[in-house]
C-alpha positions, 0 to 999 in steps of 0.5 A: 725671893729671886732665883738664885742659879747654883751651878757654874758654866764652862765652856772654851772661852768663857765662864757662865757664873751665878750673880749673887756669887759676885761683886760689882768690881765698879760703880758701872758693873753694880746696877746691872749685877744686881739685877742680874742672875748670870754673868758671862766672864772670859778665863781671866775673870774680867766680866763681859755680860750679865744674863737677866731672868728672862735670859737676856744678854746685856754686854758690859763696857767696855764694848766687847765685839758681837762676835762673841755673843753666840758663844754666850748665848750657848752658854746661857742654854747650857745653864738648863740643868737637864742639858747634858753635862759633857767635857771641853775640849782640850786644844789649848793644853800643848801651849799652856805646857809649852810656856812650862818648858813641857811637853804632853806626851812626855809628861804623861809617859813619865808619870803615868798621869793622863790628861784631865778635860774640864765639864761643861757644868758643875755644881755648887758644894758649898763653899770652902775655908775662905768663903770661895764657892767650891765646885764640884761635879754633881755626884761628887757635890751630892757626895761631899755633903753627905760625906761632911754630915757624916763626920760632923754626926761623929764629932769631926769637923771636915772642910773644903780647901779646894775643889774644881780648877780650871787648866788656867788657875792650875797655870797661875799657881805654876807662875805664882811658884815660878815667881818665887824662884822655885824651878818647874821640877819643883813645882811638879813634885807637889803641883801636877802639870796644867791639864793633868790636876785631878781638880780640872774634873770637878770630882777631886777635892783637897780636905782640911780641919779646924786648926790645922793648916792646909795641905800640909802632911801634919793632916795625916796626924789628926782626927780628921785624916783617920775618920777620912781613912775609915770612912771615906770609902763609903761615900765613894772617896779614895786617897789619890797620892799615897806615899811612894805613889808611882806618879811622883807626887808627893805624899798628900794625905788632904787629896781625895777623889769621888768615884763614881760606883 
């Protein structure tokens, strides 16, 4: 049986992701994916080379420049699991919140919310509700696993909604609500701004239940939310935005962050 590779490589630029967990998006790009164990994809999610078994790189059409082949190759490096997991740097945030009418340092004295880098690895946890890989941290991963196992033993059913978002899907989920007309101080009482989320570190997770809808605070009503406030604690998770929190955010009883001991 192949090697299935089940962590997920970050760097500035690109994106180093396990081929099994995607689909050929054309007829060109299904012969190399199925040989594949890697591919490299931009920030935008558009695929730009796959990585074969003997870490050869193999640029997909069109043709992207051979600039960018080093960049792929360190990630192809950073893929060793004993490569040192570190955190990305943080250049591109001013503009992302300047295109928000934001500024950082503003923001972050008014609500007390510091600026959150991204890893350069983290591990697949599964997947979530909608069959989307969920990544994590590695202790966060280890975590939640035992965590779920747990509540399963005791008759409670607890799944992922989301884990880890880059600053870039943050900043899509600001243009998806900004599309709908709801203004940016509206967003921001449910939505931290791009660079702030605790999803961007890999150890926050949003939680959810059978027959529940998702992040919604009905969660604080159910089974699932009192078993989360007894137990959760002993795997290391704490609720992150109480009522009355003191960042603003409002009351998110699905949200919980790992915290390593």
């Amino acid at each position: 049986m192949r090697h299935r590779p089940r962590h997920l490589i970050n760097s500035a630029d690109a994106e180093l992701w396990p081929a099994w967990l995607l689909r050929a998006r054309r007829n060109a790009d299904a012969r190399a994916l199925a040989t594949a164990d890697w591919v490299v994809r931009d920030r935008d999610g558009a695929y730009l080379a796959t990585v074969d078994a003997r870490r050869n790189l193999h640029t997909l059409p069109p043709i992207h420049s051979s600039r960018n082949s080093e960049t792929w190759r360190s990630l192809v490096r950073a893929a060793d699991i004993q490569t040192p997991v570190h955190v990305l740097p943080m250049h591109g945030l001013e503009r992302r919140l300047h295109q928000l009418g934001l500024d950082a340092d503003d923001y972050a004295r008014r609500t007390g919310l510091m600026p959150v880098a991204e890893p350069s690895r983290l591990t697949l946890a599964g997947f979530d509700r909608y069959r989307r890989p969920l990544w994590l941290s590695d202790g966060a991963a280890r975590a939640w696993n035992q965590l779920q196992a747990a509540a399963a033993v005791d008759g409670v059913a607890l799944d992922a909604i989301s884990g880890y978002r880059s600053h870039a899907y943050q900043m899509g989920i600001f243009a998806r609500k900004r599309a709908r007309d709801l203004s940016v101080d509206e967003i921001l009482a449910v939505n931290a701004a791009p660079g702030f989320s605790e999803h961007h570190c890999g150890d926050a997770l949003d939680i959810g239940t059978e027959g529940e809808p998702p992040a919604e605070e009905s969660f604080e009503h159910t089974k699932a939310f009192h078993w989360l406030s007894g137990h959760a604690g002993d795997f290391g998770f704490r609720l992150s935005y109480p009522r009355d929190n003191p960042h603003g955010i409002v009351y998110e009883p699905w949200h919980w962050r790992w915290h390593a001991a």
